[in-house]
N, C-alpha and C positions, 0 to 999 in steps of 0.2 A: 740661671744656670749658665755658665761662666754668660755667654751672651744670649743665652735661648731663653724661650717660655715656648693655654691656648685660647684664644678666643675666637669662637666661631659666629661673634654677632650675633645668636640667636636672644630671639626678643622669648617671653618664655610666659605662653606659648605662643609659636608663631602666629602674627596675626592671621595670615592668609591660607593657614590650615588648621586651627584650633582657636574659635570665636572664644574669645574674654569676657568674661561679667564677673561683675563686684559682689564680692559675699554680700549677703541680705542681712544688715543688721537687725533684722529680728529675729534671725535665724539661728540659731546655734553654730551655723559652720561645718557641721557632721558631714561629712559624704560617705554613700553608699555608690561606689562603685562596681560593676560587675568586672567578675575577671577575664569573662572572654570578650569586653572590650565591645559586645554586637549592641544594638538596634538600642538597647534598652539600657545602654551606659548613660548615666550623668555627665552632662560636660564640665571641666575642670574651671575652676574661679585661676584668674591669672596668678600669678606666684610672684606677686611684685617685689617680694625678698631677696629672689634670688638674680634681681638685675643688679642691686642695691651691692651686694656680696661680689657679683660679677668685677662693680667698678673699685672696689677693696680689694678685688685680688688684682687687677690687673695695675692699681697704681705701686701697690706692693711690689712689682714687678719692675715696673718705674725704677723704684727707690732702689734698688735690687740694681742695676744697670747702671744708674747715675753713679752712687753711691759704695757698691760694694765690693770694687774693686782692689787690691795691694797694692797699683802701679800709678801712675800718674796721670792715667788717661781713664774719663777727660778731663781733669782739672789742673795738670800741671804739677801740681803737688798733687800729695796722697789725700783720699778723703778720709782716713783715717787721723791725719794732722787738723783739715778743715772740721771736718765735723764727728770728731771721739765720740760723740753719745746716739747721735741719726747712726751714724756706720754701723753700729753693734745689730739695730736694732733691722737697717737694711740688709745685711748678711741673711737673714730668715726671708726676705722678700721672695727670695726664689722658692718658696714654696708656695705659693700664686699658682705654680704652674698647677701643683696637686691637687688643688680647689680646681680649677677650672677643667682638667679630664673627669675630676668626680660630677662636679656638675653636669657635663659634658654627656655625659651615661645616663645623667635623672632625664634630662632636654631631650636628646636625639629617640629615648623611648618612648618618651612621652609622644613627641612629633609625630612619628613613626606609626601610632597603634592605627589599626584600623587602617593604615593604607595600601595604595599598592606599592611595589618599587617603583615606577615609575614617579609617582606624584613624590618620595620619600626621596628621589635623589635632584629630584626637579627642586625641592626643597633646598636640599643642600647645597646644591648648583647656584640657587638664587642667597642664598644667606654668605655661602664663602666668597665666589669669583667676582661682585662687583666691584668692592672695596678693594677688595686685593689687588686687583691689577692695576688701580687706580693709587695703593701704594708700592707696587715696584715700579711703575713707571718715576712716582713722585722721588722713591729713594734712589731709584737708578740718576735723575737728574742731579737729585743733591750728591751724589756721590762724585759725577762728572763736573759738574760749576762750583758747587759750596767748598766750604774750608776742608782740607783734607787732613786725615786725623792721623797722626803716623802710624806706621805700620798695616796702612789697610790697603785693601790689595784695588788696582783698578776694576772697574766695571766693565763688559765689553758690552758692543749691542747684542752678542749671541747669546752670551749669558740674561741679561735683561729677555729675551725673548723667550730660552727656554723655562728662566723662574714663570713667567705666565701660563705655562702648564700648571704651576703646582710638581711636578713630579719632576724636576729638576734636582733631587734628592738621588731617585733612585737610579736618575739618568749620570749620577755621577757630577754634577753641574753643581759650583757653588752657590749660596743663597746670595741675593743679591743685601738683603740683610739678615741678619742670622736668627733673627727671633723667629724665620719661618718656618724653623725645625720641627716645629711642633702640629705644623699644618697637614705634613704627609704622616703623624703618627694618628691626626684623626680622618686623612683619609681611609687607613689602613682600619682605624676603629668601622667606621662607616663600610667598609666592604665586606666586612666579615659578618656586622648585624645586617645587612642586605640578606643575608641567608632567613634569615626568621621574617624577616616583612614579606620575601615570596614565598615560605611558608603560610604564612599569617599569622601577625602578633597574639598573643595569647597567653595568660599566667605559665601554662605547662609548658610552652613551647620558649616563651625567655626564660625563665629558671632553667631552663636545661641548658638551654645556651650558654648562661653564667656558669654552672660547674663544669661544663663542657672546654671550655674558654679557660677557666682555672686551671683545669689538670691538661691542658694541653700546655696554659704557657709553664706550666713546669715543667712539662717533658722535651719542648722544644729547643732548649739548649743544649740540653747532651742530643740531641736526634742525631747530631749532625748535617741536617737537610736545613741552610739555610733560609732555602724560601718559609718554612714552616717558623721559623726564627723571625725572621723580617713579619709578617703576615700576620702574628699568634702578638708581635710587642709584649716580649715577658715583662720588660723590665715597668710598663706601665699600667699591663693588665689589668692589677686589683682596683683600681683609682678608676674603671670604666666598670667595672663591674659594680664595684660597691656604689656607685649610681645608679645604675638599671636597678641594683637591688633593692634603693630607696624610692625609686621611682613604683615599684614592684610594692610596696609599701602603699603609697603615697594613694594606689589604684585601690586597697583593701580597706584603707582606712585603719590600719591598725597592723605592729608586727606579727609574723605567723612564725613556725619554729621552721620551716624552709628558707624563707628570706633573711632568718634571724643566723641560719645556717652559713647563707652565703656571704653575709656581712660579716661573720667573726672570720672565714674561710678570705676573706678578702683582705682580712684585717692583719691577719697572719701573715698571707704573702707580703704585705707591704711592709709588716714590719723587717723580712728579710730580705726583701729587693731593697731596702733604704739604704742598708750604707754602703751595697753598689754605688747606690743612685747617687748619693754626697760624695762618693770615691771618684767616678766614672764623673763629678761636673764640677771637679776640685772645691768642695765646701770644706773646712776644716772646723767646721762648728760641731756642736752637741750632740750624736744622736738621739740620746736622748728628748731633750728641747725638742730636737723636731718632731720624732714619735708624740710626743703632747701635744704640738700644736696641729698634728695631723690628726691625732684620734681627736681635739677639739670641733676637728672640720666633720668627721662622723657623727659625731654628736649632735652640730648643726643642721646638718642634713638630716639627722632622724627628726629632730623635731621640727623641719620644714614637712618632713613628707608625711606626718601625722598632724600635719594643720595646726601647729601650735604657734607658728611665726603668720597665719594668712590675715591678723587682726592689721597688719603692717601694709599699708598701703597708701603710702603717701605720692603724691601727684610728681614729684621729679625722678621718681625711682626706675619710670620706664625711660625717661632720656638717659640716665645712669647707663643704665643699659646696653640702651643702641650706643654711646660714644666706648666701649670697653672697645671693641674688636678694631676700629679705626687706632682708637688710643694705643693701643702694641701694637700695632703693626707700622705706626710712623714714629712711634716713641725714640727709638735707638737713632734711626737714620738720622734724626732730624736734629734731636735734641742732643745727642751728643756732638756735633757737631758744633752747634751753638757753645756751647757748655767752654771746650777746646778754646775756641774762638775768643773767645768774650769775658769768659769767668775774671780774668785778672782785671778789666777796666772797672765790671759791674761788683767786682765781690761775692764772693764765695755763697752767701745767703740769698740776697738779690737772682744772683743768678739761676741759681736750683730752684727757688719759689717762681721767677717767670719765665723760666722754661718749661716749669710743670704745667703752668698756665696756660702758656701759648701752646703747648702740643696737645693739651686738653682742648684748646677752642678749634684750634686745627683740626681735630678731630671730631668737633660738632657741626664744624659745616663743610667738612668732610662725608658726615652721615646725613644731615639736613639736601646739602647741594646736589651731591654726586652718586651716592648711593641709592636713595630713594627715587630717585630718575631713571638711574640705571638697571636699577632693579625691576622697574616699571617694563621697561623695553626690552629687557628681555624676559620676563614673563609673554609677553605679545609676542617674541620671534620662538620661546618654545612651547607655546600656546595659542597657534593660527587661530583668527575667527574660521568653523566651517563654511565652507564655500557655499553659495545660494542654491537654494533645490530650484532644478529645472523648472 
């Protein structure tokens, strides 16, 4: 989206708050889940699909930024000239984003059941801010030393400082790269499900939420009352919803005509938020097209959340995974850069194949190096050992 996409690096589900085991191959696979989530729940087999899916949307996104532009940045020429047949196919890339708030909705319900706020934003705290501020700092450098790509605006340090908020958005503050657009629309996701985990998660208590959430973000645009605007994200709403509602699914083992409700009700809004959405981020492709390739991602999701993709468990799927969230978030700064740079000594093909590469490895020992260390230590600072009894 012209230069936006989300990924929130969740591993799914989080190790450190939902223990993983591997379906029992002599088992059939069935789960019985209870709905209220208590004492007597079954715990979930990991969902190794949906890391798998995570790193297809998010290279989509890639190609989407490399690739899908009209102008000549970055490659000097148009990549419509370079590459006639990739370009067609990159223009759809930005729908990566779609997949990943719908996901986004299955994951953060899931995470969430059964906790308190507390432990559900400690979660998120730990999952979003390591890597992040480890690439604004990295894309604030390349932005100051590396090749500078024209038209892009300098970097200051005040700016660099406030992007490590995260809320550098609402603070008015540009992004230091712009794919971070999509980080305060899942803060604001996250603030508004915080209402139901200090309730206490519960089938009755998120189905309400989801049609609650629905008919507000219809009404929030005519309110008039920004905040309810800002807060409600009409224009993304169904694409978090129709997640909890497969998630919502996923708990019953099987569709019910309430969740069946909220998924056609979801399906509905989106298909009339869409060609805002293509309007509002200059796409001039298909609605159509996209409407298919988005109800193809509903489809995906139901037969994840009815256990019909859990046979899929192949051992690279969880590194998939962990490198999606690093991978967008250094992907732009870096690699177009490169691209600007270089594209004309190394050739149009060359180039775009080892840039994908190198900000893919970039981002593995991004998430091997710095992440998982970082995460480590601050777990321990917002997790003191208690102090020794007297």
């Amino acid at each position: 989206m012209s230069d936006r996409l989300v990924l929130t690096g969740d591993h799914v589900p989080e190790p450190a708050e939902a223990p993983q085991t591997a379906p029992d191959p002599g088992r059939s696979g069935r789960r019985v889940w209870s709905r209220s989530g208590g004492a007597g729940a079954a715990r979930a087999p990991r969902i190794a699909v949906l890391d798998g899916l995570r790193l297809i949307a998010a290279l989509s996104v890639v190609l989407f930024h490399y690739l899908a532009g009209s102008g000549t940045i970055p490659w000097q020429r148009t990549a419509v000239e370079l590459f006639p047949t990739l370009h067609k196919v990159a223009e759809f890339g930005w729908l990566g984003v779609v997949f990943f708030f719908m996901i986004s909705g299955f994951v953060i319900c899931m995470s969430a059941w059964g906790k308190s706020l507390q432990k559900f934003w400690q979660g998120r705290i730990l999952r979003l801010f390591p890597l992040y501020w480890v690439a604004v700092l990295l894309s604030s450098a390349a932005a100051r030393l590396g090749p500078h790509v024209p038209g892009e605006p300098r970097v200051t340090v005040g700016q660099m400082l406030t992007n490590l908020t995260m809320l550098h958005e609402p603070l008015g503050v540009n992004s230091v790269d712009n794919v971070y657009w999509t980080l305060w629309i899942e803060l604001r996701f996250y603030l508004i499900f915080s209402l139901v985990v200090l309730l206490g998660t519960g089938y009755r208590r998120v189905a309400t939420f989801c049609w609650v959430w629905a008919l507000g973000s219809v009404l929030a645009p005519a309110s008039g009352i920004p905040l309810l605007d800002q807060l409600l994200v009409p224009r993304w709403a169904p694409f978090f919803i129709a997640g909890i509602a497969f998630y919502l699914v996923r708990r019953a083992g099987r569709i019910e005509g309430e969740t069946l409700g909220i998924l056609a009700l979801s399906w509905l809004l989106m298909q009339h938020r869409l060609p805002a959405i293509m309007e509002g981020e200059g796409h001039g492709i298909d609605w159509k097209v996209c409407l298919a390739a988005i109800t193809v991602m509903y489809v995906l999701m139901g037969l994840i959340a009815l256990g019909k993709l859990d046979w899929i468990q192949w051992r690279w799927l969880p590194v998939a995974g962990g490198i999606s969230y690093p991978l967008y978030l250094v992907h732009q700064s870096l690699g177009v850069r490169v691209i600007w740079r270089w594209n004309e000594q190394w050739g149009p093909w060359p180039a775009l194949l080892g840039v994908i590469a190198g900000v893919t490895l970039i981002a593995w020992l991004l998430q091997r190096l710095l992440e998982q260390p970082l995460t480590r230590l601050l777990r321990r600072l917002m997790n003191p050992a208690a102090p020794p009894s007297p």
